[in-house]
C-alpha positions in Angstrom: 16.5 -21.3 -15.0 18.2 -19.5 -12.0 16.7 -17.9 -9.1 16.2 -14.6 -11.0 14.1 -14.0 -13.8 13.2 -10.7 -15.7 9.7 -9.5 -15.6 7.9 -5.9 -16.9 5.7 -3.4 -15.5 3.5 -1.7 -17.6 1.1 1.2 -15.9 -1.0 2.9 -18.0 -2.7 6.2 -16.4 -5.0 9.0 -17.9 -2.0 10.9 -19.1 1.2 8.3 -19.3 2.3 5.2 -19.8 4.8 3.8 -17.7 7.0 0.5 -18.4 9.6 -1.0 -16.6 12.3 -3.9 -16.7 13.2 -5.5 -13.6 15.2 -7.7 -12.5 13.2 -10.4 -10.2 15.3 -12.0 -6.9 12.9 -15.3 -6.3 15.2 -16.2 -3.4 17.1 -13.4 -1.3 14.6 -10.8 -2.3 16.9 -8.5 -3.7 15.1 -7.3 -6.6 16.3 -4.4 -9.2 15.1 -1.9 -11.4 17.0 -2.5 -14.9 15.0 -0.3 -17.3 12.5 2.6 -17.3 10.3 4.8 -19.9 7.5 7.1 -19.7 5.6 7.8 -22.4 2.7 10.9 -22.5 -0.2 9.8 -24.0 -1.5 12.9 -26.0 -4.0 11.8 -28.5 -2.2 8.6 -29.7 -4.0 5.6 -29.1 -2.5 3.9 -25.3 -2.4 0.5 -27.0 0.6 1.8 -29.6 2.3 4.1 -26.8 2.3 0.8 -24.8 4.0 -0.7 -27.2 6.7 1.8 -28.9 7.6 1.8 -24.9 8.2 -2.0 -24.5 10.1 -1.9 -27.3 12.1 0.9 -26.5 13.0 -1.0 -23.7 13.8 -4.2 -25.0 16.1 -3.2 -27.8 18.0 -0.7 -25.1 18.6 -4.2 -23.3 19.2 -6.4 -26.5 16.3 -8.3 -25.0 13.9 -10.6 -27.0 10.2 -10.5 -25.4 9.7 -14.1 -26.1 12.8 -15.5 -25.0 13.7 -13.2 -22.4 10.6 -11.7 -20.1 8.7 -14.0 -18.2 6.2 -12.6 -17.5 4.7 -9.1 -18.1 2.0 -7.4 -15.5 -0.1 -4.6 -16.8 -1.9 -2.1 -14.0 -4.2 0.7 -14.1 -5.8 1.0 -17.5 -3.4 -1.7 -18.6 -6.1 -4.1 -19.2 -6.0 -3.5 -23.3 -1.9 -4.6 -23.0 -2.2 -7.4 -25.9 1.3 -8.6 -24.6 0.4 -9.2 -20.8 0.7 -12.2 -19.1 -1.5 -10.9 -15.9 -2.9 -7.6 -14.9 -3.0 -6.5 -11.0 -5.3 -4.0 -9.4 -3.8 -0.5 -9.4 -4.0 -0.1 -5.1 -2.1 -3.3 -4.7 0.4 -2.5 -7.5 1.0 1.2 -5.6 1.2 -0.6 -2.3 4.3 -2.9 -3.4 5.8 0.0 -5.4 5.7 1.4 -2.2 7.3 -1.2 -0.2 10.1 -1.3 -2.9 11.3 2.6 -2.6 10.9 2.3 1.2 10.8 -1.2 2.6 10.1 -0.1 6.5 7.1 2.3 5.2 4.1 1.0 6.9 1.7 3.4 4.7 1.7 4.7 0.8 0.2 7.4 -0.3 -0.4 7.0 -4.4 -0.8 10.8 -5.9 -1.5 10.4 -9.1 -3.3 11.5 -12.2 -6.6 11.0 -11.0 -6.8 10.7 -7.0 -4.9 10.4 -4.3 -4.9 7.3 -2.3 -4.0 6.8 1.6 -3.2 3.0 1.4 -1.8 1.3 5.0 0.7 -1.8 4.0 2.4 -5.2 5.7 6.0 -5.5 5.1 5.4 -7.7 1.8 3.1 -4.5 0.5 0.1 -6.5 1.1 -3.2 -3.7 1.5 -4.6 -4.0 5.0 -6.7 -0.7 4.4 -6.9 2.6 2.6 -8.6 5.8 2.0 -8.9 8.0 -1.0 -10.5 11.4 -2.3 -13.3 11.2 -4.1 -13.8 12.4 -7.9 -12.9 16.1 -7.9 -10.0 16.4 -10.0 -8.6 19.5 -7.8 -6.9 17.0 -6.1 -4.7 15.2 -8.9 -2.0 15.6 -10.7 -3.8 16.6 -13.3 -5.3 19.5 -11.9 -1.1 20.3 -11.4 -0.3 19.9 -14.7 -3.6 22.6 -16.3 -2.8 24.8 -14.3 1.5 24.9 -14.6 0.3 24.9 -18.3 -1.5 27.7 -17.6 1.1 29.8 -15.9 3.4 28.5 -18.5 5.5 26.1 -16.5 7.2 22.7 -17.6 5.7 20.2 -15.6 8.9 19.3 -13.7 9.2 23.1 -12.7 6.5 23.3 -10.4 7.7 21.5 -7.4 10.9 23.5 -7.5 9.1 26.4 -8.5 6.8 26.2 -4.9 9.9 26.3 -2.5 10.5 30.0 -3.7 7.3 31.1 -2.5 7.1 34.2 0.1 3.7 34.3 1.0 1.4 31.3 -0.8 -2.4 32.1 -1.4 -4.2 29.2 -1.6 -7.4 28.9 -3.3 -10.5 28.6 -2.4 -12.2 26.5 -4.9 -13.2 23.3 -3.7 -13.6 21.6 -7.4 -11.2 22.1 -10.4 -13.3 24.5 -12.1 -13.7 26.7 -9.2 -9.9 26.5 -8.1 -8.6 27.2 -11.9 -10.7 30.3 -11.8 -9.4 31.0 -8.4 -5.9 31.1 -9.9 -6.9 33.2 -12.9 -8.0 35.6 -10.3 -4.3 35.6 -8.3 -2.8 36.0 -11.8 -5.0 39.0 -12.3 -4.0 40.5 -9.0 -0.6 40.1 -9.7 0.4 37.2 -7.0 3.9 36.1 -7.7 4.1 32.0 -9.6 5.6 30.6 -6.9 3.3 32.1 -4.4 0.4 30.9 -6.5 2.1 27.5 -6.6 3.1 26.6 -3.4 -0.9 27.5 -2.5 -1.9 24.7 -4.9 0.3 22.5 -3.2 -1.0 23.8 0.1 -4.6 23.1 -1.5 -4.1 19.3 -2.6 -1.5 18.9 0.6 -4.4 19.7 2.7 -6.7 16.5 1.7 -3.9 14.1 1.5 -3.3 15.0 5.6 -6.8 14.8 5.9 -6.9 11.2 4.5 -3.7 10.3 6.6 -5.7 11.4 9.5 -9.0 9.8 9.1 -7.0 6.2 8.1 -4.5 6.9 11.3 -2.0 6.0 9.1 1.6 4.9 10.8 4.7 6.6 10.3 7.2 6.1 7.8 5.1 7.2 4.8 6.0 6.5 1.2 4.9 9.2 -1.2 4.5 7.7 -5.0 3.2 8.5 -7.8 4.0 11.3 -10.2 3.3 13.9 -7.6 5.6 12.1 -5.3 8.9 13.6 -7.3 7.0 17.6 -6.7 9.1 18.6 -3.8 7.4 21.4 -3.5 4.4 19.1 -2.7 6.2 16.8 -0.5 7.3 19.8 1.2 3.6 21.5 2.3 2.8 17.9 3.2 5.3 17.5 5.7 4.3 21.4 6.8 0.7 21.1 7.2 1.4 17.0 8.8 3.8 18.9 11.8 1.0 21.7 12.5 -2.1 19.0 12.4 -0.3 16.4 14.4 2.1 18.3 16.7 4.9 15.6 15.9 7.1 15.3 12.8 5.8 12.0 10.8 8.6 10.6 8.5 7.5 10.7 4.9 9.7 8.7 2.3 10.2 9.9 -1.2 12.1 8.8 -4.4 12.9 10.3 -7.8 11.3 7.0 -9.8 8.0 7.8 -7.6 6.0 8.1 -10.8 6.9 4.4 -11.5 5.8 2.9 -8.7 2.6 1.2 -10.5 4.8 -0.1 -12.9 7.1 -1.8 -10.4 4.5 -3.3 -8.0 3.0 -5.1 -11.1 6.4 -5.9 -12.4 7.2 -7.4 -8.7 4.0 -8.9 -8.2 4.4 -10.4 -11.4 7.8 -12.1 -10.6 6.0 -13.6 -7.3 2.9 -15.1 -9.3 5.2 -16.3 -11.9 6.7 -18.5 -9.5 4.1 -19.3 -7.6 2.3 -20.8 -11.0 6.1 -22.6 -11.7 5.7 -24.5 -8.2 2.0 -25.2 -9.1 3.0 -26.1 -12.4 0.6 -24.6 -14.2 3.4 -22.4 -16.0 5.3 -23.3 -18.5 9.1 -22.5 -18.1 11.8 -21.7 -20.7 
């Protein structure tokens, strides 16, 4: 047994399932993503989406679980992964994703499915505080994807879809009810899609500056999650974070943003598997 080992990630949210492969560095830190699959849930059962993905993954990598992983960390709603060795809180998972895409960040900011999450971070990704929105689901991702559904737009189109906008409405529901009816209305009156979109953006941009402000969160900021890869979102973040400060903040972004769950617990994983090696309370191949 070297100095590297290979663990898994698997994150399972409201909509996806996200697994990854990664290659653990016990010694110099340099640690690599090998593998990646997202899976949407639908109306299969998460436990068999979980587990078509692993597999995926493993026979792209002529891997066999057993012999191969050592150890596989679950997050999110990952608690019913039958395979798992360990599950990790979803915030701490984010936090080390974070550190991972952008290693000087010193505060993620998870936009996901379900919430967004203003989460301040050590160097190791360690969670020294955080904020987050409360239950309104105007503010997720989800609230993103019924509506570019409704205006008949692929998921991955919306970000682009927002930095063609003219003159953005944004609208003035507070809860996702309200705001979908709002955007029935602009459709009525004939606002153009990006318009419409880029004021959704505006809409959900506006509470995550408002949690970056009440957590006076420190600059560079790493935006992850699956709303982290919207540029269009990334973009009215970084408008509406210029007007409120008066100073340009530096936020970080990466196109595997929607894994970061997957890759704190895989990374987390790798660290408790050899922590429990020098305890000797794990066995090793």
């Amino acid at each position: 047994m070297g100095n590297t080992i290979k663990t898994m990630g698997v994150d399972v949210g409201g909509s996806y399932v996200k697994v990854v492969l990664m290659e653990y560095d016990n010694i110099n830190g340099d640690h690599k993503l090998l593998d990646k699959q997202t899976e949407k849930i639908r109306k299969r059962n998460p436990k068999d989406v979980v587990v078509d993905a692993i597999d995926m993954i493993l026979e792209r990598n002529n891997l066999n679980y057993d012999k191969d992983i050592s150890y596989l960390a679950s997050t999110g709603e990952g608690e019913m992964v039958e395979k798992k060795t360990g599950h990790f809180y979803s915030m701490t998972s984010h936090a080390r994703g974070g550190i991972y895409f952008a290693p000087t960040a010193k505060t993620v900011v998870d936009m996901g499915g379900l919430y967004v999450r203003a989460i301040k971070v050590d160097n190791r990704g360690k969670v020294l505080d955080y904020k987050m929105t409360g239950q309104c689901a105007s503010g997720s991702g989800q609230f993103i994807e019924n509506i570019s559904r409704y205006l008949g737009l692929a998921i991955e189109e919306v970000g682009e879809m927002s930095l063609k906008a003219d003159n953005p409405e944004v609208p003035s529901g507070i809860c996702a009810v309200l705001a979908e009816t709002d955007v029935i209305n602009l459709v009525s009156k004939g606002l153009s899609t990006p318009n419409i979109v880029k004021g959704i953006n505006i809409s959900i941009a506006q509470r995550v500056v408002k949690l970056l402000g009440s957590l006076n969160a420190e600059s560079p900021i790493a935006l992850v999650g699956g709303m982290g890869m919207n540029v269009g979102m990334v973009q009215a973040i970084q408008e509406l974070s210029i007007e409120n400060k008066k100073k340009s903040m530096e936020f970080v972004t990466h196109t595997d943003s929607i894994y970061s769950g997957a890759i704190g617990a895989a990374l987390w994983g790798g660290f408790r598997y050899y922590k429990l090696k020098t305890q000797k309370k794990l066995q090793v191949a």
